[in-house]
C-alpha positions in Angstrom: 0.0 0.0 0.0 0.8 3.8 -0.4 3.0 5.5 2.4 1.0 7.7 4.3 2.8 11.5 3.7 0.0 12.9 5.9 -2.6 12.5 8.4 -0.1 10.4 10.9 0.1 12.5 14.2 3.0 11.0 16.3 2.6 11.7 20.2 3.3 10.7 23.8 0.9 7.5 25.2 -2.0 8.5 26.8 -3.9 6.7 29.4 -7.0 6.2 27.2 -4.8 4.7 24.0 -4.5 1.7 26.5 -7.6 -0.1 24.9 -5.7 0.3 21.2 -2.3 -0.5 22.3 -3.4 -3.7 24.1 -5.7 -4.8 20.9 -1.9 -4.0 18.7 0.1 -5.7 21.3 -2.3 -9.1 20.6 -1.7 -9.0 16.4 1.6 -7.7 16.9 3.1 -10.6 19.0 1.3 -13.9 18.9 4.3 -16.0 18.8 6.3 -14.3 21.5 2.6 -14.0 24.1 2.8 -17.7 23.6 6.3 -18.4 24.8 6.6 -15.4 27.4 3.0 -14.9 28.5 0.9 -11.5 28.2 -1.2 -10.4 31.3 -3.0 -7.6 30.3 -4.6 -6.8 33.3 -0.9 -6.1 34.9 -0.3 -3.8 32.0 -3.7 -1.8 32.9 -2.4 -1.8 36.6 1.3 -0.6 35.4 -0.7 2.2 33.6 -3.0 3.4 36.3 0.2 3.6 38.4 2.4 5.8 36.4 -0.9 8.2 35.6 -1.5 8.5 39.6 -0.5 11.5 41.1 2.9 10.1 43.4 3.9 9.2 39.7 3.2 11.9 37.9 4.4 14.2 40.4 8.1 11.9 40.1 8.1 11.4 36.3 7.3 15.3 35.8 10.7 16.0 38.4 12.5 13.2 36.6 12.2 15.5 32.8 13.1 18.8 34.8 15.5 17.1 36.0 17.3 15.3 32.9 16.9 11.9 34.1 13.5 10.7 32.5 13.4 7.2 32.8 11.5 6.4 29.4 9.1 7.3 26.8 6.4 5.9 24.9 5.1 6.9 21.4 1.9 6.4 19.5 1.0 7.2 16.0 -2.5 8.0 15.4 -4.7 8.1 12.4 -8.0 9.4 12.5 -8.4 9.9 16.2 -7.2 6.3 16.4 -4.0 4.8 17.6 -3.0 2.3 15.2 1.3 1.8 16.4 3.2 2.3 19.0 6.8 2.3 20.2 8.8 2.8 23.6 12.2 3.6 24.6 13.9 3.1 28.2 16.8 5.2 28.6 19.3 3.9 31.2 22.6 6.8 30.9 24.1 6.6 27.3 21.9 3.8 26.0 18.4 3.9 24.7 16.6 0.9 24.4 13.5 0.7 22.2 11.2 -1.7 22.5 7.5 -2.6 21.2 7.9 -1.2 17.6 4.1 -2.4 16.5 1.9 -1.4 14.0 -1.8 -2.4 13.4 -2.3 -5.1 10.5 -4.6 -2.6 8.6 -1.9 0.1 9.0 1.2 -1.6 7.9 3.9 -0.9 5.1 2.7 2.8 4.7 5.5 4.0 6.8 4.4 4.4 10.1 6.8 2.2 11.4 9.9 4.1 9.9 8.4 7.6 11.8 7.8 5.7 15.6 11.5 4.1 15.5 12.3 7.7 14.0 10.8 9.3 16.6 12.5 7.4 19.4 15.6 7.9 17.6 15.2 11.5 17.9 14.5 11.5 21.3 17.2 10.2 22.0 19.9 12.5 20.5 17.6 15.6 22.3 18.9 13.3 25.6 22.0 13.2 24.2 22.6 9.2 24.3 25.4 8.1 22.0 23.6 4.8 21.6 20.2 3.2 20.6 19.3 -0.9 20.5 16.8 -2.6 19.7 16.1 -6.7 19.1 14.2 -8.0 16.5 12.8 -11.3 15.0 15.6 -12.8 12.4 12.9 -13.8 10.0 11.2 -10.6 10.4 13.0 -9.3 7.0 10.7 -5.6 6.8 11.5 -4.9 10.1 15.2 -5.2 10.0 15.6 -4.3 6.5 14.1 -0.7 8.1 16.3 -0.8 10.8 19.7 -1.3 8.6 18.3 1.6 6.3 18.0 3.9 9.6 21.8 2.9 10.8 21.0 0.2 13.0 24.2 -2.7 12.5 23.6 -6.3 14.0 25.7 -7.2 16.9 24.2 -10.2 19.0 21.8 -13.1 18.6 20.1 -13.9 21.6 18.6 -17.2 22.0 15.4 -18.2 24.2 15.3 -21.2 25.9 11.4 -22.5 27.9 11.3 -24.5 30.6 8.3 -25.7 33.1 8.8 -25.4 36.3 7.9 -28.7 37.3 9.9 -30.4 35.0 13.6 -28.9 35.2 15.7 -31.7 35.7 18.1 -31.3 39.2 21.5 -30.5 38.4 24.7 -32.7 39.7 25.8 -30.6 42.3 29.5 -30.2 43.5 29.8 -30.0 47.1 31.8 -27.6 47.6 29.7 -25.1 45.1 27.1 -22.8 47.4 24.4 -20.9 45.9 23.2 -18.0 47.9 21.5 -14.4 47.3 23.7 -11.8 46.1 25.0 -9.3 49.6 25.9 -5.6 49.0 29.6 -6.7 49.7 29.7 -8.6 46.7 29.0 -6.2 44.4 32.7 -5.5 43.3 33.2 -9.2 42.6 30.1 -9.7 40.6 31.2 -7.0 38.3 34.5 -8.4 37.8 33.4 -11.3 36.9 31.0 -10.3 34.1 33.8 -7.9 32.9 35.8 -11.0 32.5 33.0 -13.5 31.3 30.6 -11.3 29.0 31.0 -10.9 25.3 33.1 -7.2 25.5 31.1 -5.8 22.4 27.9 -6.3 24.3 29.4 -4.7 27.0 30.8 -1.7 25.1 27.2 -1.7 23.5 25.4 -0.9 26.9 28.4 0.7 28.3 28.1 -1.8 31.1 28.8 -0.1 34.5 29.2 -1.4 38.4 26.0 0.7 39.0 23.6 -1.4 36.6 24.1 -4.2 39.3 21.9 -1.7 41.3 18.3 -1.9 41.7 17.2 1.6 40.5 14.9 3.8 42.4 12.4 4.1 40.0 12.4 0.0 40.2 12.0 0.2 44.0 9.8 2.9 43.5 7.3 0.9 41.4 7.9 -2.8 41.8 6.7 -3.8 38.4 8.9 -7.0 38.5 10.1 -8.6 41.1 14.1 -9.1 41.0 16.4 -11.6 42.1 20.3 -11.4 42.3 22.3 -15.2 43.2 25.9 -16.1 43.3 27.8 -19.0 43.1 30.9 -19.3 45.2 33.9 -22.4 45.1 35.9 -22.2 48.7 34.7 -18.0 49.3 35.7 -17.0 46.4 32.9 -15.7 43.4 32.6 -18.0 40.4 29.1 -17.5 39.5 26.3 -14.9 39.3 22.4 -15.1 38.2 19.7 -12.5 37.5 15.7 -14.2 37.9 12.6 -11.5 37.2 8.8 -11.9 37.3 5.5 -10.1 37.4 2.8 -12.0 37.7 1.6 -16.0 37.4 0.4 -15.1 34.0 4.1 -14.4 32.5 6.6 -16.7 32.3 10.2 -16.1 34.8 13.0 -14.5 33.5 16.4 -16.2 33.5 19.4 -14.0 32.8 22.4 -12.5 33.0 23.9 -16.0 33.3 27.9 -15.1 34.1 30.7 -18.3 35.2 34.7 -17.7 36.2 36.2 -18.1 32.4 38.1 -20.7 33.7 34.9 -22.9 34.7 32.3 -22.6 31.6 31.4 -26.2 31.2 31.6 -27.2 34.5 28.1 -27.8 35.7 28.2 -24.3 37.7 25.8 -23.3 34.9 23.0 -25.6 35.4 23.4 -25.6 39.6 22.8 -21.3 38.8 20.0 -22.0 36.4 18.4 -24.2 38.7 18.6 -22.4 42.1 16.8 -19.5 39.7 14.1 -21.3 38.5 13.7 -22.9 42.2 13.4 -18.3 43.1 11.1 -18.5 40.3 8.5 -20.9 41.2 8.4 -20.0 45.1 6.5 -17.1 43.4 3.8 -19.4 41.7 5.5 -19.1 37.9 4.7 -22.3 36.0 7.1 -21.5 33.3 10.9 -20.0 32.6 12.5 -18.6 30.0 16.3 -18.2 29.7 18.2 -16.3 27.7 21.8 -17.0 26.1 24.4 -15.3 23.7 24.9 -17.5 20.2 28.2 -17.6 21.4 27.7 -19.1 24.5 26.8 -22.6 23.6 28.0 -24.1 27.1 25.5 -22.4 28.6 22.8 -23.7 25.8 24.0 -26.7 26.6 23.4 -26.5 30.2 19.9 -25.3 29.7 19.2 -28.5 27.6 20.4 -30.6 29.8 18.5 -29.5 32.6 15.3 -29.9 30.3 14.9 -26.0 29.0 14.0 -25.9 25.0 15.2 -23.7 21.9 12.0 -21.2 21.2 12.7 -18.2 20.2 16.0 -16.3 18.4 16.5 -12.6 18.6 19.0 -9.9 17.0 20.0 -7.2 18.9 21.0 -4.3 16.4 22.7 -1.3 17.5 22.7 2.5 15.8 25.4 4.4 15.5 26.3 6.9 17.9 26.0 10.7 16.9 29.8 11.2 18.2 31.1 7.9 15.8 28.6 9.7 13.0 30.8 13.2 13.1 34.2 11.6 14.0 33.9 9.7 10.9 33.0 12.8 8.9 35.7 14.3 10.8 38.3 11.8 9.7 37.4 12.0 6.0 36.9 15.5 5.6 40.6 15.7 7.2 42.0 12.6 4.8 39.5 14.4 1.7 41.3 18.0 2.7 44.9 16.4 2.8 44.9 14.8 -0.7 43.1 17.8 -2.6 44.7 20.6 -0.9 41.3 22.0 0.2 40.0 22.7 4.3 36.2 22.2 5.2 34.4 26.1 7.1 30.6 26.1 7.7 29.9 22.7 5.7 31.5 24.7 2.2 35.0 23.4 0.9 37.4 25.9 0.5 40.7 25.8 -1.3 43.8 26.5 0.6 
């Protein structure tokens, strides 16, 4: 169909678009409501949260104050809301998220202005950084995304497990499992500086203060957290991250992180299944864990312990606004040096 050049209003959410966003939410993601869950009436309770007056009052200090949290975007046709997108901003990385579009309303470029939008938004807060994940098979989507700057840089893998049916894990002894204290905080981070993939790292600028429950997390409480280690004789060799909402949604397994030295060695699945153990003390039937592509120990681990392959995702990455002009930068000076001219006020000059 035609692009739509005009009559598409882009805007902030609104509490009454909640009945359209839900209904787009339910064509948008079939596959994924199936594996993860969708509990709509925790999204209406989310909602009615953030548009009470404590939150209002604390979101409105959070933009005078630079530090807004996130925002969400709906494009609306006709006094209807037909797509929305949302992006979480966490210090030099934005993250956006739910880029759906109404059946009825796709291909006519609606898409293209919401990620645009967000995009935007994100240079105003002056983040170097935007990702976002995306189906593999979902060719439009990131065929948009590569035309907007956005560069692959992950595959993520999702793993389901019940509950009920994750297989106990031969333990070691001398292995303990227990919550994660204040005091280890510095070992924690050292470790995942040593075990995670550096360029996803460098990609969310990865800092000790992301092992911190924010206050707008303790604020709110819209998931419920959980923070284990795995220690060998006192010292740290292993560290798990476990979040959940409601019964309705499946538990999140995450964050995964062994010693180098000990990938492989069964500290993965004794992790994995202290997690889902957190998980289902909450009344969560099923699990889903998440993996890197190129950590296939700890795929392996989550098979063995009963967890299946379900879903793939590609995290894509857009270049920063600082990479965009030092590259310009960089040519203009190797352009200027081999035709004898200097770049003032975006007009070549010669010397």
């Amino acid at each position: 169909m035609n692009g739509l050049k005009t009559g598409v209003l882009v805007r902030d959410f609104r509490k009454r678009d909640l009945r359209d966003v839900l209904e787009i939410a339910n064509l948008s993601f079939v596959r994924e409501s199936e594996i993860i869950g969708f509990d709509s009436e925790h999204v209406k309770k989310m909602v009615d949260t953030l548009f009470g007056i404590p939150a209002t009052a604390f979101l409105a200090l959070s933009r005078l104050l630079g530090k807004e949290f996130f925002k969400l975007f709906v494009a609306e046709v006709n006094a209807r809301v037909v797509g929305t997108t949302m992006i979480t901003r966490q210090r030099n990385v934005g993250y956006i998220s739910t880029v759906m579009v109404h059946p009825a309303y796709r291909r006519r470029g609606i898409a293209r202005r919401l990620v645009n939008s967000a995009v935007a938004y994100a240079k105003e807060k002056k983040v170097k950084r935007t990702v976002l994940y995306v189906i593999p098979t979902n060719y439009s989507a990131k065929n948009l995304y590569a035309e907007l700057g956005f560069k692959e840089f992950e595959k993520i893998i999702y793993m389901a497990g019940s509950v009920d049916r994750v297989s106990p894990p031969e333990c070691t002894e001398a292995v303990r499992v227990n919550r994660l204290q204040k005091s280890d905080m510095d070992a924690v981070y050292k470790l995942i500086k040593s075990s995670e993939d550096p360029r996803h790292l460098e990609v969310f600028d990865f800092a000790r203060k992301d092992l911190k429950t924010t206050f707008f997390e303790r604020l709110f409480r819209f998931s419920i957290k959980n923070r284990m280690i795995a220690t060998l004789n006192g010292a740290l060799i292993g560290y798990v991250e476990t979040t959940h909402t409601t019964p309705s949604e499946a538990g999140q397994i995450s964050n995964v992180q062994i010693h180098p030295e000990l990938k492989g060695k069964g500290i993965e699945e004794m992790l994995i299944h202290a997690a889902v153990s957190k998980v289902k003390q909450a009344g969560i039937r099923k699990v889903i864990g998440t993996a890197s592509a190129r950590r296939p120990e700890l795929i392996a681990a989550m098979v063995k312990l009963g967890f299946e392959r379900c879903l793939e995702l590609d995290g894509m990455v857009g270049v920063s606004i600082d990479t965009l002009r030092r590259h310009r930068a960089l040519f203009q000076c190797l352009l200027g040096t081999l035709t004898g001219r200097y770049y003032v006020n975006e007009n070549w000059c010669i010397r």
